[in-house]
N, C-alpha and C positions, 0 to 999 in steps of 0.2 A: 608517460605519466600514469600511474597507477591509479585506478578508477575501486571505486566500494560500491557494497551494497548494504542497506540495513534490513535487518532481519527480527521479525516480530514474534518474540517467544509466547510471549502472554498479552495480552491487549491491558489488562488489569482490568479495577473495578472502578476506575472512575469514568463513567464512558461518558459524558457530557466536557469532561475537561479535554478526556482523547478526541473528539467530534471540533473540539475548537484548536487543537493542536493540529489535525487532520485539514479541516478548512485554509490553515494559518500556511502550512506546508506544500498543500496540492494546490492552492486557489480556487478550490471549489468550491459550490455552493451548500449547503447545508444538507440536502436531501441528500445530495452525493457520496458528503463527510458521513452519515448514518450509516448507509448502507454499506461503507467501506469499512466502517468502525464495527458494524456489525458481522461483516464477513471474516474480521480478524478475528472477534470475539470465536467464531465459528469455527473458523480454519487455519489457527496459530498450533505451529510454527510456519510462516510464511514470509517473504519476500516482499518487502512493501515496497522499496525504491531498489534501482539498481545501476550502474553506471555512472555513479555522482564524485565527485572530488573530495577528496580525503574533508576538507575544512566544512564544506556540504552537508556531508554524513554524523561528522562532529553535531553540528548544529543541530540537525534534523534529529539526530538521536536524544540529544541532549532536553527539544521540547517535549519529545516523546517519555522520556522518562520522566519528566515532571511530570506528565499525563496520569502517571501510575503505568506505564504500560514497559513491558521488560524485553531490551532491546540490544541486540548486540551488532554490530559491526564486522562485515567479511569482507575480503578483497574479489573483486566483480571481474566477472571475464568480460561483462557488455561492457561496452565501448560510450554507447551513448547513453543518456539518462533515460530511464523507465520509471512508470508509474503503475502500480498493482491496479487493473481498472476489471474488478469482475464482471460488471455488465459487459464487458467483450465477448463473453463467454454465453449467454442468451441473446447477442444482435439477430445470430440465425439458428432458424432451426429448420432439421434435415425435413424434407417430407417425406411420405412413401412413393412419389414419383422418380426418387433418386435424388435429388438435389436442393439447395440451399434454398429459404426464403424468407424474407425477412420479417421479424418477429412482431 
């Protein structure tokens, strides 16, 4: 079965409506929806979902663009569903002793 991803060209300008389209889609909490609404507005073109089923991606796209936010639809080599989670990206940081610790 053919698995998608959807791809965030523009966040748009309604960023309160994409923060509750965001909430509606990830299950997250509100600060979460910000910050992730905020890293699109930042760093679009990006990969918000990936490995979701065609009807999935439908959907997810669909509230996204009522959001205002400009969206297209790719065919996904991941397998399993992904979720764009930038706080993964500060859990650690390197120290000058060589290694990982947490942030």
């Amino acid at each position: 079965m053919k698995k998608y991803q959807i791809k965030i060209i523009s966040s748009g300008a309604k960023h309160l409506s994409l923060v509750k389209s965001l909430r509606l889609l990830a299950d997250i909490g509100l600060e979460n929806a910000k910050q992730l609404s905020d890293f699109l507005r930042d760093s679009s073109p990006c990969i918000l979902v990936a490995g979701v089923d065609g009807e999935v991606a439908d959907h997810a796209a669909e509230l996204l663009r009522e959001a205002g936010a400009e969206v297209i639809i790719e065919e996904s080599s991941i397998e399993v569903p992904m979720l764009l989670c930038p706080a993964a990206n500060q859990r650690y940081k390197w120290s000058w002793i060589g290694g990982p610790t947490p942030a």
